[in-house]
Each structure stands twice: as C-alpha cells, then as structure tokens.
C-alpha positions in Angstrom: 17.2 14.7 35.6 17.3 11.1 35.5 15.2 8.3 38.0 19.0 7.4 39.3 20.0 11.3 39.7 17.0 12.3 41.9 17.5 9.1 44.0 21.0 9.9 44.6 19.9 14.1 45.1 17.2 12.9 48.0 19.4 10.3 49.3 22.7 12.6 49.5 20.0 15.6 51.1 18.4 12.7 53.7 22.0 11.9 54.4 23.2 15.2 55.1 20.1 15.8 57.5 20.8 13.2 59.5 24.4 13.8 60.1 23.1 17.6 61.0 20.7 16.4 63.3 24.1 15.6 65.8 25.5 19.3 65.2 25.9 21.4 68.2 23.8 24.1 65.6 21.2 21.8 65.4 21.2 20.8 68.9 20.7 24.5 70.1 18.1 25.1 67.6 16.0 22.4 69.4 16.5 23.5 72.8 15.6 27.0 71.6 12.2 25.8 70.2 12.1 24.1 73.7 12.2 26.6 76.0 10.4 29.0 74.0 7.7 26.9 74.0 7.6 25.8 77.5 8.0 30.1 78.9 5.1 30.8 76.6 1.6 31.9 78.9 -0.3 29.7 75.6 1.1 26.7 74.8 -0.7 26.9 71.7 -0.1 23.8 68.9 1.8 20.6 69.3 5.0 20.7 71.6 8.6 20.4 69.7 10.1 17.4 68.9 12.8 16.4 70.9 16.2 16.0 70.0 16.1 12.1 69.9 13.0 12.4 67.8 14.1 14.3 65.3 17.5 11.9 65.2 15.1 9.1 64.4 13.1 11.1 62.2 15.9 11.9 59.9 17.3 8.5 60.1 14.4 6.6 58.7 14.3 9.3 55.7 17.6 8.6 55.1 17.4 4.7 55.9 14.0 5.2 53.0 15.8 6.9 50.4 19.1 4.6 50.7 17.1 1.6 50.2 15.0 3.8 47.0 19.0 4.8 45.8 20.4 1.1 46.0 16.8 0.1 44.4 17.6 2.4 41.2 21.3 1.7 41.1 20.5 -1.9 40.5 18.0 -1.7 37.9 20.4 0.7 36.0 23.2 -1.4 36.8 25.5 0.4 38.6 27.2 0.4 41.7 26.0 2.6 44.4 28.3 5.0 46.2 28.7 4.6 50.1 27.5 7.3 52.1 30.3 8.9 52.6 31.3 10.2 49.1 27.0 9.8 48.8 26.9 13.2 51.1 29.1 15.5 48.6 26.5 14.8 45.9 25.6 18.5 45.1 26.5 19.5 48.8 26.1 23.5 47.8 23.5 23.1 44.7 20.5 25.6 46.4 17.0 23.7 46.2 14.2 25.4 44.1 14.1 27.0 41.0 16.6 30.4 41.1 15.9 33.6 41.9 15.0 37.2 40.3 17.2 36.7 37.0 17.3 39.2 34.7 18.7 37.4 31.8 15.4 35.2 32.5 13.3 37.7 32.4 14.6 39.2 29.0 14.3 36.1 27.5 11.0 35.8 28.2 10.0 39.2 27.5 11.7 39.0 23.6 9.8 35.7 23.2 6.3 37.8 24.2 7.9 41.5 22.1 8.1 38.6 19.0 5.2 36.9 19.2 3.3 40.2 19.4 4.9 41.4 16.2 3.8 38.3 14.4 0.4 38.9 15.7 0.1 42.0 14.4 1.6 41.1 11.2 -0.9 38.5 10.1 -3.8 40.6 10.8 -4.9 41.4 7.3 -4.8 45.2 5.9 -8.7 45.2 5.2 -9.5 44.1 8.9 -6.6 46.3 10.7 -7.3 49.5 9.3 -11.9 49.0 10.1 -10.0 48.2 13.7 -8.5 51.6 13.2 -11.5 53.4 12.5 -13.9 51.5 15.3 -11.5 52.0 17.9 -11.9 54.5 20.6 -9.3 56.7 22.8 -6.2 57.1 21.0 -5.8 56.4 17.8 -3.2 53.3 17.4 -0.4 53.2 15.4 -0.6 51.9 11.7 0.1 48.6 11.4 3.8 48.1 10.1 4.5 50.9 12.9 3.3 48.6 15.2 5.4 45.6 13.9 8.5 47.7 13.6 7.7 49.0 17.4 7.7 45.6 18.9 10.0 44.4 16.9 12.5 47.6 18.0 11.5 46.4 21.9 12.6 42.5 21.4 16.2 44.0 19.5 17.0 46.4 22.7 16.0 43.5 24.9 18.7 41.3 22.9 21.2 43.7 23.1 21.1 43.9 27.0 21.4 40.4 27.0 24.3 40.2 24.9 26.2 42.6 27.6 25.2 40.9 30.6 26.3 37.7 29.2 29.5 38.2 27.8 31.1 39.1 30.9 29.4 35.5 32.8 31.5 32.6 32.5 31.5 30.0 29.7 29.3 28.2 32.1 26.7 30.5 32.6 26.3 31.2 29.2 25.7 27.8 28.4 22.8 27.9 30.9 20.9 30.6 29.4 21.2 28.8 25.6 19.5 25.5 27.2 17.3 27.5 29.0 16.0 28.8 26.2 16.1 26.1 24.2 14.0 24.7 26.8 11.1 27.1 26.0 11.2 26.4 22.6 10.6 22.6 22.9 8.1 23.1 25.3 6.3 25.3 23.4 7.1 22.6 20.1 5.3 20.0 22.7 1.8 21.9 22.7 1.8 21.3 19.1 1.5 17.7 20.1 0.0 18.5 23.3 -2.3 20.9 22.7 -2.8 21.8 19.0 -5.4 24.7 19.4 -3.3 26.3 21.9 -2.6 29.9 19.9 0.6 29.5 20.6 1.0 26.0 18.8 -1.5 27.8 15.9 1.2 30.4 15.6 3.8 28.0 14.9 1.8 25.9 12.5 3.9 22.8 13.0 2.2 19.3 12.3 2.5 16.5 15.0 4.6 14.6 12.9 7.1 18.4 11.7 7.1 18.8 15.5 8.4 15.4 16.9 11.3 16.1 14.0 12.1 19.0 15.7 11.7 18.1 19.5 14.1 15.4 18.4 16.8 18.1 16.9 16.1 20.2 20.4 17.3 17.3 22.5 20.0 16.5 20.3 21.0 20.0 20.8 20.7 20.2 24.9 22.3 16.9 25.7 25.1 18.7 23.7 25.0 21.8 25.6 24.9 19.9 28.9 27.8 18.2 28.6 29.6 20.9 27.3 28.6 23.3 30.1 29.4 20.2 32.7 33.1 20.2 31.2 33.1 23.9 31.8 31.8 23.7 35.3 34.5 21.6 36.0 37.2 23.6 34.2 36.0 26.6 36.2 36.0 24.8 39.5 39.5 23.4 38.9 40.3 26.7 37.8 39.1 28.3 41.5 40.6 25.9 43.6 44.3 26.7 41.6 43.8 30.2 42.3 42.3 30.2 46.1 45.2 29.5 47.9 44.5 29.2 52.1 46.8 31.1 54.6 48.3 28.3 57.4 47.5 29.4 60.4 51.4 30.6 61.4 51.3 32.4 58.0 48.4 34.2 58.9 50.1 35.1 62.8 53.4 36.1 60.8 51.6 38.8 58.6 51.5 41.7 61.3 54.8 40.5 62.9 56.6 41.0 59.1 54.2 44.7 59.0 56.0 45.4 62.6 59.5 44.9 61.0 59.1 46.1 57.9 57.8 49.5 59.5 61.3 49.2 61.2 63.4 49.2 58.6 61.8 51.5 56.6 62.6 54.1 59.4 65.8 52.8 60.1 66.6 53.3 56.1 65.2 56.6 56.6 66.6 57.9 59.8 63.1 58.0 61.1 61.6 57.4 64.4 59.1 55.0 63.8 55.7 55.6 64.5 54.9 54.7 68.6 51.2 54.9 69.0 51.3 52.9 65.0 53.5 50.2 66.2 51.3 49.4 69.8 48.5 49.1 67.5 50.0 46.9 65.3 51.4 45.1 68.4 47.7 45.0 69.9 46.7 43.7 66.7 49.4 40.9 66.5 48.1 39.4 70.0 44.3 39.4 69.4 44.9 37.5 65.6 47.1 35.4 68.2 44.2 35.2 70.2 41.8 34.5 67.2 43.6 31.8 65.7 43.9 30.0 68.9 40.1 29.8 69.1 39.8 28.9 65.5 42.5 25.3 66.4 40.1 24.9 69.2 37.1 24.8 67.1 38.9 23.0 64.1 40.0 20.4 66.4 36.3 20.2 68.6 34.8 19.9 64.9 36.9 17.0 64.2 36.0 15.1 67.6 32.4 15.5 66.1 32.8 14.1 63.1 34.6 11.3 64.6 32.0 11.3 67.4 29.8 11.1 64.4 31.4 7.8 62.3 31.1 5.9 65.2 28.0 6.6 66.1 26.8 5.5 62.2 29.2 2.0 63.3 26.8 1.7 66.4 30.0 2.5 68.7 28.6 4.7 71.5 31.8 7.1 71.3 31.6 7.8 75.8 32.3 3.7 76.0 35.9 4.4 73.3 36.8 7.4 75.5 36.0 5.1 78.6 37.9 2.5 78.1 
C-alpha cells in the first residue's frame, strides 16, 4: 500500500468515527458504560469518557489525519477528495490480516512438504544411510521413500487447493496467486537480507540473481493487482445488477397477491378455500403492514440524523434551523 493509500485508509476510518460518535448506537453505548460504572460497589479504574469527550476525541483524530491526507495528496500531486466521498474509502474492507483460511494454510504447508523433500534429497547416500544405522526407535524410511513421501503430501495438498479454488471467483483466485507470490519474494529477499538464512542457502541465489528476480516478482503482482481490481469491480457491478430491492408497497402487496391467488385457485377448483389459512395470511398481511411502517419511521429518523449531522460538520447547531 502506498504513503497516499494509508493516508486516505486512516483518514476515511477517523472520518467515519467521528460521524459515529453522533449515532444513537454510539450514544447508548456511552451511557451504558456510564451507568454501569456509577451502580458498581468498586469504582475500580478511571471513569468513562463522556459523550462530549469522546466527540472531541474523534474529531481531532480525524482533524490529524485530514491535515496528514491533504499533506500527502500534495506532495503526490493530486487532489484530495472532500470528506464526504473520503468516508466510502473501503467503508466494508475488515481491519487486520484475515482469518482461519484454508487455502492459506495449504499453501504454506506445500511450501514446508517441498522444502522437506529437497532436504532430504541433498543429503548424500554415504551420510544418509550411517544416519540409518545410528538411529534409534523406528527405523526410517530409505531415503528416495522419504522424498517420494513428502513429495506425495505437497501433490494431495495441491490438489485440494485446486478444488477449493475453482469454485471462488476470478477475484479470489487472483488473491491466492499474489499471495503466494508474495512468499516467494520474501523469501528471494533473505537472499539479500539474510544470506545464511537456510532457507536463502537452499535457494542458492546470489544478491545480484536475486534482485533479477524480485524485479520479475513485482512485475508479476502489479500485474495481478490490477487484474484482480478489474475483477473486483466486474464482480461488484455484477451483484448490484442482480440484487434487486423490494419497494416497500411491493413488499406489503406480496401476501395480499398470496390471499387472492389462494382465491382463485379454489374458485377454479370449486373449493372452499382454506379459513384458518387465509386468517393467517390475513394476520400476516397486517403485522408486515405493521413492520414496514416502523422501518419509514426509522428510514426517515435516520435521515434527520444525517442531516442533523451535515450541519453540525457546517457549525449550524441543527435546534436553532428547527427553531426558527
């Protein structure tokens, strides 16, 4: 990630504290600490922060990393975003590395199933088989068994890998190619780095063999990346064609259309329709009613919020608009 990208990440994440620091979530959250520190018999530690506080807190983190954002923008010579289109700036990315994966973990186990085979397989015939004889326990297995074993171990590995990832998206896929071409110019690096690393002895690269191939590695990744950015934004285009929302009166006229069409089934049939099925239906019909009534309330409290909010960030106390 680039100076100007982790500017803009921290900015957008200071940003989007601050603005949640004015949530009724957020406001409860506080309150909650409050009293549960004030019913407490101890009072151990510091007492919370109040809700002012912590509006001030965020603000200066997010007034620091604006200044640090507009800092970098102009030494790379562009123009900054405001804060409003600032804020979507990987809005859903999760912080931290990812969890459990088990493509991950294959990869890496491979790489270890690999480098254990070409361990074994250098070990010279003469000193391998007096290993044999000195060793104690059970007697281990003869040393192109051994190769072929691991070896056997990394290729069942790679095939489990190849079924979990043909059913991922293009974008996925992608990932796990940089990833591990990742690893391997890392590990390139301690041939640099740290020469009498065993590792960097195994490949037997010279300084100058591996900055020839660190520089094909990048060449490769920056290819990768921008593929698999085109693809994540295929695929996201993609989603937002095929998610298509329910209007509110659409949703209310789904039982009604049930209701009718129950109707004129029995009526085609010369069947009396189904009492207790119809109440329930009817029941139904007026708690979604119900529902959706509460969800316009809520949309339309939300909005007052975020307008609340804007003028707040204009230094307009919003009680002095409603006022007069």
């Amino acid at each position: 990630m680039s100076a100007l990208e982790k500017a803009k990440s921290r900015a957008a994440r200071d940003y989007r504290h601050y603005l949640h620091t004015f949530t009724e979530e957020f406001e409860d959250e506080v309150e909650r600490k409050r009293v549960q520190f004030s019913e407490s018999s101890e009072r151990m530690g510091r007492p919370p922060l109040s809700l002012k506080d912590h509006q001030e807190k965020a603000r200066i983190r997010w007034d620091e990393s604006w200044a640090e954002y507009v800092k970098q923008c102009e030494r790379d010579g562009v123009e900054p975003e405001s804060p409003k289109h600032l804020g979507r700036f990987k809005a859903k990315d999760k912080a931290g590395r990812r969890g459990h994966d088990r493509v991950l973990y294959l990869l890496k186990y491979i790489r270890q199933q690999q480098r254990k085979a070409n361990d074994a397989e250098q070990v010279p015939d003469e000193e391998y088989e007096k290993a044999l004889r000195q060793t104690r326990g059970r007697t281990p297995m003869p040393k192109t068994q051994k190769v072929q074993h691991y070896r056997e171990k990394a290729e069942k590995a790679k095939q489990e890998v190849l079924e979990i990832v043909a059913n991922l998206p293009r974008s996925e896929q992608l990932y796990y190619k940089i990833y591990d071409l990742k690893v391997d110019r890392r590990q390139t690096r301690m041939c640099i780095n740290k020469p009498d690393n065993s590792q960097a002895v195994a490949l037997g690269l010279s300084a100058e063999q591996a900055l020839h191939k660190i520089k094909e590695l990048d060449a490769q990744i920056n290819a990768l990346e921008a593929e698999r950015a085109e693809a994540l934004r295929k695929e996201k285009r993609k989603k937002k064609q095929s998610r298509k929302k329910m209007t509110p009166n659409e949703a209310s006229e789904k039982p009604r259309e049930v209701i009718q069409t129950a109707f004129d089934v029995a009526a085609g049939q010369n069947v009396e329709p189904d009492q207790d099925e119809l109440e329930d239906l009817q029941r139904r019909t007026e708690r979604l009613d119900e529902l959706l009534k509460e969800a316009r309330v809520k949309q339309l409290r939300k909005k007052i919020e975020e307008q609340e909010r804007a003028l707040r960030e204009l230094g307009i106390d919003p009680d002095q608009v409603v006022n007069g």
